[in-house]
Structure formats: structure tokens, C-alpha cells
C-alpha distance (Angstrom), angle and dihedral (degrees) to the residues before:
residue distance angle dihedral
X1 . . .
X2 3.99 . .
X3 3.75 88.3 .
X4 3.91 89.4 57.6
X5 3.71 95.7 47.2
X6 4.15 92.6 48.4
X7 3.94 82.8 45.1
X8 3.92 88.5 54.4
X9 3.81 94.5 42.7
X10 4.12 90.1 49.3
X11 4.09 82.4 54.4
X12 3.35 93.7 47.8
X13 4.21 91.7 48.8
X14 3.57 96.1 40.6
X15 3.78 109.7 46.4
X16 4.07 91.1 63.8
X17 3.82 87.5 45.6
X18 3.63 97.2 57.1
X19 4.01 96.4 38.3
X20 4.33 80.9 58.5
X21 3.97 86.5 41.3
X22 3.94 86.5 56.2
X23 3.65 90.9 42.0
X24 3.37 91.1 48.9
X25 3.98 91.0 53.4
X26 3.45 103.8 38.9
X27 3.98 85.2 53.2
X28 3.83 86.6 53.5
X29 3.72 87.7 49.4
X30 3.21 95.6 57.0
X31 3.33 101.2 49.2
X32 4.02 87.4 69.9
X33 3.68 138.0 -132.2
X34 3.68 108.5 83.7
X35 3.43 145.0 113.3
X36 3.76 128.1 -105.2
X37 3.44 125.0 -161.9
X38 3.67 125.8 -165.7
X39 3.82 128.9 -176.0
X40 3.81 103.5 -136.1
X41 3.98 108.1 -103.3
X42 3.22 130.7 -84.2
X43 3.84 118.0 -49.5
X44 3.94 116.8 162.9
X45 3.93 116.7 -112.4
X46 3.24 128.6 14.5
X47 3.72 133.6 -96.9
X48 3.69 123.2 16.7
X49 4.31 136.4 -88.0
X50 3.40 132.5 -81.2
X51 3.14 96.1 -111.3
X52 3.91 91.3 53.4
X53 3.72 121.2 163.9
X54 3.80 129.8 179.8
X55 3.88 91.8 -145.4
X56 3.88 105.8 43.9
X57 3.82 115.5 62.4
X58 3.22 92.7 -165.6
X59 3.85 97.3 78.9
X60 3.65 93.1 38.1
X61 4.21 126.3 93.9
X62 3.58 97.7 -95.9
X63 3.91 138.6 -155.8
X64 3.92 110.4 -84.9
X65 3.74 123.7 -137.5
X66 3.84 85.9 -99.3
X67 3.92 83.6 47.8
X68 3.37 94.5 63.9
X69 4.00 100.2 40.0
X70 3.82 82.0 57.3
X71 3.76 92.6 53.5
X72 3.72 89.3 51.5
X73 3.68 85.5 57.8
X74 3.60 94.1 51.2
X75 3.82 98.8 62.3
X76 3.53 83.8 38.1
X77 3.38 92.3 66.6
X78 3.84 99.4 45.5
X79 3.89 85.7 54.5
X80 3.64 95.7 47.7
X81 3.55 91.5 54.8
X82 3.69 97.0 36.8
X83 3.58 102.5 -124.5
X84 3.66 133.1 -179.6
X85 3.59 125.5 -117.8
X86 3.34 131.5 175.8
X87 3.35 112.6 176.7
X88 4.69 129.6 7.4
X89 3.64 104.9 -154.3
X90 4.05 112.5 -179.9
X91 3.69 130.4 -173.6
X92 3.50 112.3 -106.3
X93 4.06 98.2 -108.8
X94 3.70 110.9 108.2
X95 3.72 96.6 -115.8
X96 3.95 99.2 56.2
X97 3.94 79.5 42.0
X98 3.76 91.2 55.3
X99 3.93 92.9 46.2
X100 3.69 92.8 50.3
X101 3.71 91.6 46.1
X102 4.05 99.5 48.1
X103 3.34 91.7 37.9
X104 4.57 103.7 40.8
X105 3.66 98.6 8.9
X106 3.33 97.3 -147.8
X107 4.29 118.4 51.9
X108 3.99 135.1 144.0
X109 3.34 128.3 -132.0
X110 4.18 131.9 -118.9
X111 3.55 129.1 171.9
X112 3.46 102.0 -135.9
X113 3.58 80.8 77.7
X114 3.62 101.8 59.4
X115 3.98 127.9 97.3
X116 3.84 125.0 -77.9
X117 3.97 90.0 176.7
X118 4.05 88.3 102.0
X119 3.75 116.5 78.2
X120 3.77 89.3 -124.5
X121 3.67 87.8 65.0
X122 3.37 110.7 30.3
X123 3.97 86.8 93.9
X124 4.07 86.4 68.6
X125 3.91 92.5 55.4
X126 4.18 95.2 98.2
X127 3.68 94.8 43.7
X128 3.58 97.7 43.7
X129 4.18 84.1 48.2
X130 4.21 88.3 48.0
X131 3.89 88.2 51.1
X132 3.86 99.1 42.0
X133 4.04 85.3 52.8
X134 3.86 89.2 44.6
X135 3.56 93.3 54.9
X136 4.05 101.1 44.7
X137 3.51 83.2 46.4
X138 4.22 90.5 65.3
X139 4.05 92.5 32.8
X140 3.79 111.0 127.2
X141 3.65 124.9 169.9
X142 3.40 137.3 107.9
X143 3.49 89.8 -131.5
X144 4.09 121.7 74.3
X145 3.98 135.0 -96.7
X146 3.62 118.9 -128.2
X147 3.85 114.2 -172.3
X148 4.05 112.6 -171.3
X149 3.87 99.4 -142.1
X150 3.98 148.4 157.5
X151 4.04 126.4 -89.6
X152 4.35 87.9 -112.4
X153 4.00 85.2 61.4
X154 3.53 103.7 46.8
X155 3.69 90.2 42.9
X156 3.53 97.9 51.1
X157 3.84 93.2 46.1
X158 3.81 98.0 35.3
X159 3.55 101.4 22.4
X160 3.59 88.7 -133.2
X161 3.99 128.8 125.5
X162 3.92 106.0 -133.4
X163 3.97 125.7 -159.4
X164 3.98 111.9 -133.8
X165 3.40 113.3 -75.2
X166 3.75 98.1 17.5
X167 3.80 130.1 149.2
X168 3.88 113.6 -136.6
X169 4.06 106.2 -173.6
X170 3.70 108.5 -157.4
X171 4.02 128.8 168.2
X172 3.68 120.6 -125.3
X173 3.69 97.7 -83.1
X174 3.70 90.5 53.4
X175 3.68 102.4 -105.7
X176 4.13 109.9 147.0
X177 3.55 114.6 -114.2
X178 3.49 97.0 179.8
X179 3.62 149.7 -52.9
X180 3.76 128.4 -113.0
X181 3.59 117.7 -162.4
X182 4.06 120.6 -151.4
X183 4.16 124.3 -168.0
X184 3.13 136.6 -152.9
């Protein structure tokens, strides 16, 4: 019984703390200028086949149905709350494509977004981190970057572990603002 009341009182504190947290963020966001990372959508398992290859989607871990409802949510959200984006870049795997394209419509991709989780692409991981720097470094806009990515980026950049289909706001010096979670 005292477990349920201290699990009632930490509702009761917590709800009004994240509602300012999100406040907080999506005032942040739309003040412009930072980045957004987003873990591709949901896309059971982890990893990718054997028989893996960059340009066929069809032997790649793909978005699920729930995947894609998720990804409708996402660019729901940005148009809900209005905010700005300049640019969508997406890794080139077909399921951060698919996220970026349900969710913005209309993305580019770069490699420095793609996976290095694979062993036959861990050997990219340093250059793909040199040209990810490189390129925040000569981002200017008032409005925001969102780059559709894989768990292994994020985590290496952010040291953060995202869920599918999460939003991780950072600022340009890769500081976490916060996180924004989105269902399915």
C-alpha cells in the first residue's frame, strides 16, 4: 500500500514537470537553429540480413505497419506545433528513408547518416562522425535540422539510447535539449 501511494505522489510530481519540460522544448524549437534527430520508425529486430544491400529494400529490416503509423505521427507533430524546418536529411537505408518520407514528404539523403552497426560498415563510423561535425559546423538557418537516422548514430554523437521513432532535440554543439517520444 505505501508503494502505491509514493507511485501516485511521483504521478502527481511528474506529469506538470514534463508538460513545462515540453514547453520548455518546443519553445527552444521554435526559436530555430537546432538539430533534430530522429531514430527511423519502428522496424522489428534489430540489425539488418545477411544478405543486406544498401540499394534493394527488399533485403533490408523494414518499417512495420506500426512503423509507419508512427511516422505519420511524427510529421504530425511538427505540423501541429508549427515547427520550422529547413532542411530533412535521411540515411540512405530504406527505413529512415520511409520515416522521412511519410512523415516530411520531401528529404535528401547523406551518408554520414547511415548505419555503422554492421561489420561491413563499421570501418565508415569516423568519417561519417568527421562529416556530420563538418556539416553542423556550416548549418545556418533560423529554422531547425532534422536528420532521420539509426540508434548507433545518435548514440555515438549524443550518447543517448533512442526508442524507434524518437525525437532527440540537440543544439549545435550537441548538447540534448530534450527528447520527445512518438507511438504508434
Amino acid at each position: 500500500m505505501k508503494f502505491f501511494k509514493f507511485f501516485i505522489i511521483l504521478i502527481s510530481l511528474t506529469t506538470p514537470i514534463k508538460a513545462d519540460l515540453n514547453k520548455k522544448l518546443l519553445s527552444q524549437l521554435e526559436e530555430g537553429g537546432k538539430l533534430i534527430f530522429i531514430r527511423h520508425a519502428y522496424a522489428p529486430g534489430s540489425g539488418d540480413p545477411n544478405n543486406f544491400n544498401l540499394n534493394d529494400c527488399s533485403t533490408q529490416r523494414n518499417l512495420s505497419n506500426e512503423g509507419r503509423e508512427q511516422s505519420k505521427n511524427i510529421g504530425e507533430f511538427f505540423k501541429k506545433n508549427k515547427i520550422s524546418i529547413d532542411k530533412v536529411l535521411s540515411s540512405e537505408w530504406c527505413r529512415c528513408k520511409e520515416t522521412a518520407k511519410i512523415a516530411f514528404k520531401n528529404f535528401s539523403t547523406n551518408s554520414f547518416l547511415n548505419s555503422f552497426f554492421s561489420f561491413e560498415y563499421v570501418k565508415n563510423k569516423d568519417k561519417q562522425i568527421k562529416m556530420l561535425n563538418d556539416y553542423v559546423k556550416k548549418f545556418k538557418s533560423e529554422k531547425n535540422l532534422i536528420l532521420v537516422t539509426h540508434y548507433v548514430l545518435i548514440f555515438e554523437v549524443l550518447n543517448y539510447a533512442p526508442s524507434s521513432g524518437e525525437i532527440v532535440v540537440s543544439d549545435k554543439n550537441f548538447n540534448i535539449l530534450g527528447t520527445i517520444k512518438i507511438d504508434y
